[in-house]
GUKOLSE-484721 format. One line per 2 residues: their letters; for each residue x, y, z of C-alpha. Coordinates in Angstrom, 2 decimals. Last residue first. Layout:
N
a = X,Y,Z  ...
This chain:
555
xx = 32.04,153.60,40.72  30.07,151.23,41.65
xx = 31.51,147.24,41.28  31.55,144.32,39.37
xx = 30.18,144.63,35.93  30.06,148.40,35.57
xx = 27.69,150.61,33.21  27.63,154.36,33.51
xx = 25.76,157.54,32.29  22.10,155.83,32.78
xx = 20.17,158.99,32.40  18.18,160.62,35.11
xx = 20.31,163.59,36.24  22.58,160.67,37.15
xx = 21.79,156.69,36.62  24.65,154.25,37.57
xx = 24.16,150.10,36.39  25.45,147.91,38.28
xx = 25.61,144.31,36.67  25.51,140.46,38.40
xx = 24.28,141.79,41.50  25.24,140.24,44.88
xx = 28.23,143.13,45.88  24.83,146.21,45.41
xx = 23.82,145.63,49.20  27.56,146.40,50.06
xx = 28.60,148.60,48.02  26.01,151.21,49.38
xx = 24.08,153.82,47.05  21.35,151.48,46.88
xx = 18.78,150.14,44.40  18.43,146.31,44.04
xx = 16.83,144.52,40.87  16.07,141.06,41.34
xx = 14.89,138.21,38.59  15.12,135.24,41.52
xx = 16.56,131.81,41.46  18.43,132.85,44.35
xx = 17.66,136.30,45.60  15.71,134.59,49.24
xx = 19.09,132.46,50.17  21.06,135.54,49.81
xx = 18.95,138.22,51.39  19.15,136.81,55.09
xx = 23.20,137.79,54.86  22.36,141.07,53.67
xx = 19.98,142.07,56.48  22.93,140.69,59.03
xx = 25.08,142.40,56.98  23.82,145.71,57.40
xx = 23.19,144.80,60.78  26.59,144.63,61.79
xx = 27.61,147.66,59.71  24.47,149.80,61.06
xx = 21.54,150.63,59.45  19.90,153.94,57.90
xx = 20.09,152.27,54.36  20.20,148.73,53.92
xx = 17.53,147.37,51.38  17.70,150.75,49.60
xx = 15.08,150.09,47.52  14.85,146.43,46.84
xx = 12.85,145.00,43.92  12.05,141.46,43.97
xx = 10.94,139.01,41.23  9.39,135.55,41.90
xx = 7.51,136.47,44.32  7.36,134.13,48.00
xx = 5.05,136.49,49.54  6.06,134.83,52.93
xx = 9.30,136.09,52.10  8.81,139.45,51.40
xx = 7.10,139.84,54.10  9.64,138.40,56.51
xx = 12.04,141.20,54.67  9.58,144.05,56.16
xx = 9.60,142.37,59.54  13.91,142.71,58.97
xx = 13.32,146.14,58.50  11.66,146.97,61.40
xx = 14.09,145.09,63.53  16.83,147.06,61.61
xx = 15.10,150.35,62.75  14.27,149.05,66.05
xx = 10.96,147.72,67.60  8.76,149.36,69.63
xx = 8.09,152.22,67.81  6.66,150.51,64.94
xx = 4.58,153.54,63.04  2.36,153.45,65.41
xx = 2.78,150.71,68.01  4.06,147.28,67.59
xx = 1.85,145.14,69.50  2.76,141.61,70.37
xx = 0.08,139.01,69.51  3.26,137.30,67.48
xx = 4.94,136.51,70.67  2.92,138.11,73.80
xx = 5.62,137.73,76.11  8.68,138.29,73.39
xx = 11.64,136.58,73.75  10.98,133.87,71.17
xx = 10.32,136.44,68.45  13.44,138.59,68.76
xx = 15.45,134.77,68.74  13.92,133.93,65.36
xx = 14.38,137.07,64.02  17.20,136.93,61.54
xx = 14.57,136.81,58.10  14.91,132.95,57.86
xx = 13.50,133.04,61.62  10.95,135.42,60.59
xx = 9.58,133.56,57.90  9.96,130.11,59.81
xx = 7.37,131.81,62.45  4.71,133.24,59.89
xx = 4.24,130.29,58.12  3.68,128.26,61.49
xx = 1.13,131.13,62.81  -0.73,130.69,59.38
xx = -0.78,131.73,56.19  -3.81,132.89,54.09
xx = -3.33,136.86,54.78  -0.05,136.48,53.15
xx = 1.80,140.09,52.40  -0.22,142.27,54.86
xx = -0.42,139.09,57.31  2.72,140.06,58.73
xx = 1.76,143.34,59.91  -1.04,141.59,61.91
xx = 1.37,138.77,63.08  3.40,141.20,64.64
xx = -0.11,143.23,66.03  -1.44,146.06,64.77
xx = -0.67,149.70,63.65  1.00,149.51,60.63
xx = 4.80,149.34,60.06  6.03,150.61,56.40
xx = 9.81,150.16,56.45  10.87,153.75,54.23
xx = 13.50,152.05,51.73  11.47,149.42,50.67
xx = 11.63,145.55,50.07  9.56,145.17,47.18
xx = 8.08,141.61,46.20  6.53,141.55,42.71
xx = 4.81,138.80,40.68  1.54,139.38,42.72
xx = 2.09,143.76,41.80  1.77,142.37,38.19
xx = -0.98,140.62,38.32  -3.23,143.50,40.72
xx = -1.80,146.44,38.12  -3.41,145.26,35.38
xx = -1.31,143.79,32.75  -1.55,145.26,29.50
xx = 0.38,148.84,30.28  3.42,146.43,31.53
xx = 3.86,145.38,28.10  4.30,141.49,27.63
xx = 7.69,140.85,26.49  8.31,138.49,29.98
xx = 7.73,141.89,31.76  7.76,144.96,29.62
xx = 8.39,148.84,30.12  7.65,150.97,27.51
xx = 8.94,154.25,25.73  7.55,157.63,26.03
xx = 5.72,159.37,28.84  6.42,156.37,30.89
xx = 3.51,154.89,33.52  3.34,155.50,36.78
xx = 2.44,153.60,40.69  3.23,151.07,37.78
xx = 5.62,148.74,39.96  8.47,148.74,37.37
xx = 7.49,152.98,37.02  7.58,153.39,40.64
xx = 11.04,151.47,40.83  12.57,153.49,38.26
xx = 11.25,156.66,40.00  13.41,155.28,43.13
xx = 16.45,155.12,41.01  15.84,158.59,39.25
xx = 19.16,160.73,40.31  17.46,162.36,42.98
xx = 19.67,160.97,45.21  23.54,160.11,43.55
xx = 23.55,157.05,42.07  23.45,153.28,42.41
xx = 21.12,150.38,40.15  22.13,146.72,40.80
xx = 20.87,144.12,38.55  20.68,140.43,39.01
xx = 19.52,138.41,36.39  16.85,135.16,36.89
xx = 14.99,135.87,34.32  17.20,138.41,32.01
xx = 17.27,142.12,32.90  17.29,144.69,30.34
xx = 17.76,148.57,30.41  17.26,151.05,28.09
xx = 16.67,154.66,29.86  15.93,157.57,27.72
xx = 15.45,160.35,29.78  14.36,159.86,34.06
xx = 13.05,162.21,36.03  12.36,165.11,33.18
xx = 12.64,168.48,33.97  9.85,170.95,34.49
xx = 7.99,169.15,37.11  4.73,169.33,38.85
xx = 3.52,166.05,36.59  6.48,164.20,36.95
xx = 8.64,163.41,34.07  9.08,160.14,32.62
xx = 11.11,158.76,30.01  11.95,155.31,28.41
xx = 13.43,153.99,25.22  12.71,150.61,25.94
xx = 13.09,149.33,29.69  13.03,145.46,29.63
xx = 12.35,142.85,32.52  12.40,139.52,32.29
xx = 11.13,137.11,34.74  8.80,134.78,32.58
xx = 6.07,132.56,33.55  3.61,135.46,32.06
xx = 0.86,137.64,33.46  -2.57,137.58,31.87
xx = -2.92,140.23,28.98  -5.57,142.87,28.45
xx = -5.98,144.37,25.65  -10.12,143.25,24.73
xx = -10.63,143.58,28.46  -9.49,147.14,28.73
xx = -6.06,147.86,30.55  -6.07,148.97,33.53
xx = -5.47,152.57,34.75  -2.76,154.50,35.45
xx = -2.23,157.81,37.19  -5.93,157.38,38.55
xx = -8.24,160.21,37.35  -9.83,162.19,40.49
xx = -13.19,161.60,41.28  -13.44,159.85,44.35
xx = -10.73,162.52,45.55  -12.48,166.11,44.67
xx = -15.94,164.15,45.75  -15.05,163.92,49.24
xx = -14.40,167.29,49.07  -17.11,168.65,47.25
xx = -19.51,166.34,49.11  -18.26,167.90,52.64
xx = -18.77,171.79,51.35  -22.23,170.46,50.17
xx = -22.63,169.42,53.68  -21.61,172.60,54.86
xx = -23.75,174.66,52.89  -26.57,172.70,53.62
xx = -26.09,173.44,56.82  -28.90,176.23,57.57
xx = -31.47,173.92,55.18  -31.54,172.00,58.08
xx = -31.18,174.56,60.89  -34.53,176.09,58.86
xx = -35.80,172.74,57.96  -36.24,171.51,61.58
xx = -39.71,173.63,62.73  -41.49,172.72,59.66
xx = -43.11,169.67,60.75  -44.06,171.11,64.35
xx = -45.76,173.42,62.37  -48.40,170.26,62.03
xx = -48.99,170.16,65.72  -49.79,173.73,66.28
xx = -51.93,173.50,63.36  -53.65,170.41,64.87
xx = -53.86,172.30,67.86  -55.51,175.33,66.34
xx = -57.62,173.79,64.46  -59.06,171.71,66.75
xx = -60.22,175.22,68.76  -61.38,176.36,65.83
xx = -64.04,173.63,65.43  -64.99,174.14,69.28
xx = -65.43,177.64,68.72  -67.29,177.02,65.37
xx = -70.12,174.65,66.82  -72.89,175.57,64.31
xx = -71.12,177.66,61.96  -72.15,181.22,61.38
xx = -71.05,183.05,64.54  -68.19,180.66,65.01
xx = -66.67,180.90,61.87  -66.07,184.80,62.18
xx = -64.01,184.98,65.53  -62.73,181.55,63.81
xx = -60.93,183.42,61.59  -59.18,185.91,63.84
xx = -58.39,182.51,65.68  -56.89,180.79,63.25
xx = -54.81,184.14,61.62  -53.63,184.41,65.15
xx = -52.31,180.95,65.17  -50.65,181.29,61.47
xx = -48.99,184.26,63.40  -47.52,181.78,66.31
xx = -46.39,179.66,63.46  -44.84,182.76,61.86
xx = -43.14,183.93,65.09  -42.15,179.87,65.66
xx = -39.80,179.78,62.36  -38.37,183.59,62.27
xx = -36.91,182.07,65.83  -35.76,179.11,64.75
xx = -34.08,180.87,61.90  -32.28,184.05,64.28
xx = -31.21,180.42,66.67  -30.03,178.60,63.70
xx = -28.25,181.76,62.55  -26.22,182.43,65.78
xx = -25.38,179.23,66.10  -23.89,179.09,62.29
xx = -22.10,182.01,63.71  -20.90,180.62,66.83
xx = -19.88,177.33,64.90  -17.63,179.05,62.27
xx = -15.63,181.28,65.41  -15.30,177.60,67.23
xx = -13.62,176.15,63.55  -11.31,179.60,63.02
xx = -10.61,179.48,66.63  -9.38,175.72,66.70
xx = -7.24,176.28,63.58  -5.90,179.07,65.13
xx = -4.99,177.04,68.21  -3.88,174.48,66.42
xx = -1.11,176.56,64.44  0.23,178.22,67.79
xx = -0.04,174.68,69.43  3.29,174.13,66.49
xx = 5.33,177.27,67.19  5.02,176.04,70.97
xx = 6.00,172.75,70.03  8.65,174.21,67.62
xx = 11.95,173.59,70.25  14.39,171.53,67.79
xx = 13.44,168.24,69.63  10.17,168.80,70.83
xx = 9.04,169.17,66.86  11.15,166.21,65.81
xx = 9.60,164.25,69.06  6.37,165.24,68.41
xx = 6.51,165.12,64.33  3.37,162.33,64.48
xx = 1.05,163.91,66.73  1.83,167.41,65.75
xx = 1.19,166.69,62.48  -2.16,164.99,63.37
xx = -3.28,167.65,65.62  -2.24,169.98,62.41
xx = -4.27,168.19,59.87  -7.14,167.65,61.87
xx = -7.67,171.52,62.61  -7.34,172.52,59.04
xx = -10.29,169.84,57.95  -12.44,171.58,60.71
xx = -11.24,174.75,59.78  -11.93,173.68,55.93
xx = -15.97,172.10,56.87  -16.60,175.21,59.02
xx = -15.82,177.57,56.26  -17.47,175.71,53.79
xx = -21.09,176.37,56.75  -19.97,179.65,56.92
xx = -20.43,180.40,53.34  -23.96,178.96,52.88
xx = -24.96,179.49,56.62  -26.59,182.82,55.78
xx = -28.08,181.69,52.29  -29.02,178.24,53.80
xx = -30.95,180.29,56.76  -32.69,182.79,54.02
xx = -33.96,179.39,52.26  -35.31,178.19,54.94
xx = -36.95,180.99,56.32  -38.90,181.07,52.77
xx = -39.78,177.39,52.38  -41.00,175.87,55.77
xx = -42.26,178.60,57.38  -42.94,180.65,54.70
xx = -44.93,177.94,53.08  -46.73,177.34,56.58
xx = -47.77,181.34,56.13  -49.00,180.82,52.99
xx = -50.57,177.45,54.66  -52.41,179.16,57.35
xx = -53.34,182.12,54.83  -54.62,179.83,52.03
xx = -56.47,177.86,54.68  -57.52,180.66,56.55
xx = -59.56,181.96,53.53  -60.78,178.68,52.48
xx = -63.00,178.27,55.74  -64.10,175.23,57.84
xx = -63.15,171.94,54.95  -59.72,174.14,53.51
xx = -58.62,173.81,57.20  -58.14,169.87,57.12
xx = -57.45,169.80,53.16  -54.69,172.23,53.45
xx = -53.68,170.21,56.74  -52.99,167.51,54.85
xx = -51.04,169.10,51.97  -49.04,171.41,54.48
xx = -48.10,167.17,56.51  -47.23,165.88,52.95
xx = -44.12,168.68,52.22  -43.28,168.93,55.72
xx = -42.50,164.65,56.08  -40.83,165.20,52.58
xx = -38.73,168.09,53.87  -38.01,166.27,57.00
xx = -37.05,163.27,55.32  -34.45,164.79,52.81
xx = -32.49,167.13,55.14  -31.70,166.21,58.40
xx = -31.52,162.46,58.05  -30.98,162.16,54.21
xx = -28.64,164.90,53.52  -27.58,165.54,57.34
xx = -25.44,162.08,56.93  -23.38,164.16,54.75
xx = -21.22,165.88,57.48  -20.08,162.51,58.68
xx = -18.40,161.70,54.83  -16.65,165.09,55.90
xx = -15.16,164.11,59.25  -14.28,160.57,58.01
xx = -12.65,160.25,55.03  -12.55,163.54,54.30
xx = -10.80,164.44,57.00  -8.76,161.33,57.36
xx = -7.39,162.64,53.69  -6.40,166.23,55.47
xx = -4.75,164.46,58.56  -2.27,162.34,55.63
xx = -1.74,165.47,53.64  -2.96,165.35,50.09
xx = -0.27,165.87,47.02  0.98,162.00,47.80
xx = -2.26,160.96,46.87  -1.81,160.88,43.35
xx = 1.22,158.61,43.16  0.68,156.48,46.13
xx = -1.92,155.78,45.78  -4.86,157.11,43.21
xx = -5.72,153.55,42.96  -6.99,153.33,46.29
xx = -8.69,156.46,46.58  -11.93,155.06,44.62
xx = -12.10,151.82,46.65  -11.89,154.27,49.85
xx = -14.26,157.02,48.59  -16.78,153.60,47.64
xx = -15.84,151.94,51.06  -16.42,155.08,53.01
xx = -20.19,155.88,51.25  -21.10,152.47,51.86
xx = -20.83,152.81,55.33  -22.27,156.60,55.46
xx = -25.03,154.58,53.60  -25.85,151.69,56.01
xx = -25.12,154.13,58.90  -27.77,157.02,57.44
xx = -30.43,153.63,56.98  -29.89,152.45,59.92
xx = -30.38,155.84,61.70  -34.18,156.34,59.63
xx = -34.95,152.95,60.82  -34.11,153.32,63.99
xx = -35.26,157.09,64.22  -38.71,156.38,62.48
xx = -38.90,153.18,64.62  -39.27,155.25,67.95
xx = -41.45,157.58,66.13  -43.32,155.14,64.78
xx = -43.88,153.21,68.51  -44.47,156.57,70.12
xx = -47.32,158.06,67.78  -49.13,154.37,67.70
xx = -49.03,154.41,71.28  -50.32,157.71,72.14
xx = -52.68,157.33,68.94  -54.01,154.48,70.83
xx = -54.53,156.56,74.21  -55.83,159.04,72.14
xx = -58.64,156.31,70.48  -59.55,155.13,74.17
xx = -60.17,158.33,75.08  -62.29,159.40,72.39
xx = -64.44,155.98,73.09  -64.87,157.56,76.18
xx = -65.87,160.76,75.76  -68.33,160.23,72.99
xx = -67.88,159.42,69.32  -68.93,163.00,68.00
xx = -65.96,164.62,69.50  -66.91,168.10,70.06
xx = -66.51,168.58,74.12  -63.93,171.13,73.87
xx = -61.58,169.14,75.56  -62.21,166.78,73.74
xx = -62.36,167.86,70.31  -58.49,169.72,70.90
xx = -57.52,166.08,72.12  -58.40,164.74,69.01
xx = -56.88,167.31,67.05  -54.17,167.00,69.37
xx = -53.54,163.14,68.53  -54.61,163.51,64.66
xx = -51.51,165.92,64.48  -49.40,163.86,66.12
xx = -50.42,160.27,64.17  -49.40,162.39,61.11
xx = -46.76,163.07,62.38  -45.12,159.59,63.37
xx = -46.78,158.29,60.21  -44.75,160.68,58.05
xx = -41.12,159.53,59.95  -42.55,155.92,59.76
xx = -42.64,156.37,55.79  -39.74,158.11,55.52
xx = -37.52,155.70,57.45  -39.06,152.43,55.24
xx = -38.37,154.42,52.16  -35.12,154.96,53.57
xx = -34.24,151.51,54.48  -35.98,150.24,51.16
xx = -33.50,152.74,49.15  -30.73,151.34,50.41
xx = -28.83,150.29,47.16  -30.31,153.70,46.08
xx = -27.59,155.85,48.35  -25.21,156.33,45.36
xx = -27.66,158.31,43.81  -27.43,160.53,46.74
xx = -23.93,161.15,46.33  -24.18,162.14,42.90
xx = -27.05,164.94,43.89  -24.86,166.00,46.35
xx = -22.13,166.58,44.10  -23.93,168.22,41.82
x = -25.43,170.78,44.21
C-alpha cells in the first residue's frame, strides 16, 4: 500500500482537478437521489409544493443531474490524464539516470510495460477508486439523516446493510482479486515482452526456424493473461451480485418498516414510498466499489513495478553543490590507479589501469573482447564510476562534474549505431537540436553522404525505420559520425569506429575521421589496424590490465 500511497502524493500538483472531479461526481448523486425522491413524492401524490411546481423542479434536477455528471467524467478524466502524464515524465526522469548501466538488467518490452501498461493500471486509484469511495462515503451520511427523520430502526438497518454494501463486499472482492489481480499485471508484462522479442528477432528467429518455438511463448503468455481476466470476471460478477442482493434486502427492510410507519404516521405509505427510491438511488453509490476494490490488487501490482525502477539508486550520482566543479578548457584525461568490477561479477573488469592522455593526444586502446576496452569507455563517460582509483579530466575528478558537463565535452562514435525511429533530420537532431537544415547538410557531406542525401525523394524528411533498416550498416554509421560532428566536442571516444564494415568502407569511415580528430583529445577502441594507424600510442588491455604499450602499431 506504500507505493500507492507515494504515488498519490505525487498527484497533489492536480489537486484542484480532482477536487473539482469529486465535487461534481458528489453533486451528480446527490442531484439523483433528490430526483427519485422527488419523483417517489409524486407519484404518490406527497409533494407539498403541488404537481406542477414538482415538475418543474424534476425537470431541473434532470438537467442539473446530466450537466454534473457530464462534467464529473470530464473533469474527473482530465484530471486521471493530467496525472498518468505526470506520472510518465517523473518514471521517465527517474529511469534516465539509471541508463544504460542499471537498465540493462530490464528487458526493453518489460520497461514499455511499466511505462505504459502499468502507469495505465493506476488511473483506477483516483477514477475507480478514490472518488467513488468518497462519493459512497457522503451519499450513507445523507441518507442516514434522510431515513434517521421517519424511523431510527431502518436507518441503522438501511445503512448496516449500505456498510456491507459498500465496505464488507468490498473488501471480500479485493481479497479474491488480490492475487489475481499481480498475476494479471506479470502476464500482461510477460506478454509484451515476448511480442516485442519476436518483433525485433523476426528475421534471426525466421532464420534458424524458432518462430514456431517463439508463438509457443506468446501463446502462454496470452493464456496466463486471458486465464487472469476470467477469474477477476468471475469475481466482479460473484461481487456485483453480493452488491444488489443486499440493496434489494435494504429494500425489504424499507418496506417491512414502513408496514409499521404507515399505521402511526400520517401519510407513511407515501413517506416509504420516497424512501425507497431515494435508497434505490443512493445504492447506486455503492454499486462500483466492489469491481473497484476487486483491482486493487492489480493496481498495487502496477505501483510496485513502476515504483521498483523510480526508485532504484542511480550507478552514479552528481556531485553535491558544495563539490561540484564546472568543466575545464582542458582535454586531458588521466586514469589513476583504477579498478572496476561489475556488480554481478566475481572478477574484476578492469585492475589497476594508469593511463594518461595529453590535450590534444591520440590514444588507441586494442585487445582481445572482453578484455575491458568498452568498460573503459563507460567509466570515461560515467555510465560507472571506479571502485578504486579516479578518473580526471583537465585534473578535475570526473566524480565532481555532473554527468550533463561532462557528457557536452564528449562525442562517442559507438560500436552498436543507435538509429531511432524518425526522420534523417530527426536522428540528426539527437546531437544538435538547435541546428538547422543547412547544419545538418554540410555534416553529412563531411561525413561521406553528400551524394546518399541528394538522391533521396524526401531528403532529410526521409524515414529510416526501426532500428534504420533502410539504410546500410556503413550508411548507419556514417549518420552516427554526422552526429558527432554537428556536436562539434572537443574530445571523442570511438568504440569500434569500423567494425562490421567492409575494406572500402572502412576507409571511407576512416578517411571522414581525419579532418574531425585534429585538434582533438581522442581515444579510439578497435581491434583493427586500421582505425587504430591515427593514434599517437596503442595501448593493449587483456584480462583487464594494460599488459602492453606500443608506439606505432598493435601487436
Amino acid at each position: 500500500m506504500s507505493d500507492l500511497i507515494a504515488l498519490l502524493a505525487l498527484a497533489r500538483r492536480r489537486a484542484g482537478w480532482l477536487a473539482l472531479g469529486t465535487a461534481f461526481a458528489v453533486t451528480a448523486t446527490i442531484t439523483g437521489i433528490v430526483l427519485m425522491g422527488l419523483a417517489g413524492g409524486l407519484v404518490a401524490g406527497a409533494s407539498t409544493g403541488g404537481a406542477l411546481t414538482a415538475i418543474v423542479w424534476l425537470r431541473a434536477l434532470v438537467v442539473a443531474r446530466t450537466a454534473a455528471r457530464y462534467l464529473e467524467r470530464l473533469t474527473t478524466h482530465e484530471a486521471t490524464f493530467r496525472v498518468l502524464a505526470d506520472l510518465r515524465l517523473w518514471f521517465f526522469e527517474r529511469a534516465i539516470p539509471l541508463a544504460p548501466a542499471r537498465l540493462g538488467g530490464w528487458r526493453g518490452g518489460d520497461l514499455m510495460a511499466r511505462l505504459v501498461s502499468d502507469i495505465d493500471a493506476l488511473d483506477g486509484l483516483y477514477l475507480r477508486l478514490v472518488t467513488p469511495t468518497l462519493v459512497a462515503m457522503l451519499t450513507a451520511l445523507g441518507l442516514a439523516v434522510v431515513l434517521g427523520s421517519l424511523s431510527p430502526v431502518v436507518a441503522i438497518v438501511v445503512i448496516g446493510l449500505m456498510a456491507f454494501a459498500g465496505i464488507g463486499v468490498p473488501a471480500l472482492a479485493e481479497r479474491a482479486g488480490r492475487r489475481t489481480g499481480g498475476e494479471q499485471v506479470e502476464a500482461s508484462a510477460r506478454l509484451r515482452v515476448a511480442l516485442v522479442d519476436m518483433v525485433q528477432g523476426m528475421a534471426d528467429l525466421s532464420a534458424n526456424q524458432a518462430l514456431d518455438r517463439q508463438a509457443v511463448v506468446i501463446a502462454e503468455a496470452e493464456a496466463a493473461h486471458e486465464s487472469a481476466l476470467r477469474r477477476q470476471a468471475v469475481i466482479a460478477a460473484f461481487s456485483g451480485a453480493a452488491s444488489q442482493i443486499v440493496a434489494q434486502l435494504a429494500l425489504v427492510a424499507i418496506v417491512l418498516g414502513g408496514a409499521v410507519l404507515s399505521t402511526t404516521v400520517a401519510g407513511g405509505g407515501s413517506l416509504i414510498a420516497v424512501a425507497v427510491l431515494v435508497t434505490l438511488a443512493a445504492f447506486e453509490a455503492v454499486a462500483p466499489l466492489p469491481l473497484a476494490w476487486q483491482l486493487l490488487g492489480r493496481t498495487k501490482a502496477a505501483a510496485r513495478r513502476v515504483r521498483e525502477i523510480a526508485d532504484a539508486t542511480p550507478p552514479v550520482l552528481d556531485p553535491p553543490a558544495e563539490r561540484r566543479r564546472d568543466a575545464p578548457s582542458s582535454t586531458a584525461l588521466v586514469l589513476e590507479g583504477v579498478s572496476f568490477r561489475y556488480p554481478d561479477s566475481d572478477a574484476a573488469a578492469l585492475s589497476g589501469i594508469d593511463l594518461s592522455v595529453p590535450d590534444g593526444g591520440k590514444l588507441g586502446v586494442s585487445g582481445p573482447s572482453g578484455a575491458g576496452k568498452s568498460t573503459l569507455l563507460s567509466l570515461l563517460l560515467r555510465f560507472h564510476d571506479p571502485d578504486v582509483g579516479r578518473l580526471t579530466l583537465g585534473g578535475v575528478d570526473l566524480r565532481d562534474l555532473t554527468v550533463a558537463d561532462l557528457h557536452g565535452r564528449i562525442g562517442v562514435l559507438s560500436q552498436a549505431t543507435a538509429i531511432l525511429v524518425g526522420s534523417l533530420r530527426d536522428n540528426l537532431a539527437i546531437a544538435a537540436p538547435d541546428a538547422d537544415d543547412k547544419n545538418f547538410l554540410q555534416a553529412l557531406e563531411r561525413a561521406g553522404l553528400g551524394a546518399f542525401v541528394a538522391a533521396l525523394p524526401d531528403g532529410l524528411d526521409t524515414w529510416l525505420g526501426e532500428a534504420g533498416v533502410a539504410v546500410s550498416g556503413g550508411e548507419a554509421r556514417r549518420i552516427a559520425l554526422a552526429r558527432v560532428l554537428l556536436k562539434d566536442a572537443p574530445i571523442l571516444l570511438l568504440d569500434e569506429p569500423t567494425e562490421g564494415l567492409d575494406a572500402e568502407t572502412e576507409r571511407a569511415v576512416l578517411d571522414a575521421l581525419q579532418p574531425l580528430i585534429a585538434g582533438r583529445t581522442v581515444i579510439t577502441i578497435s581491434h583493427r589496424p586500421a582505425a587504430l594507424s591515427a593514434m599517437d600510442r596503442v595501448v593493449r588491455l587483456e584480462g583487464g590490465r594494460l599488459i602492453e604499450v606500443a608506439s606505432t602499431a598493435v601487436r
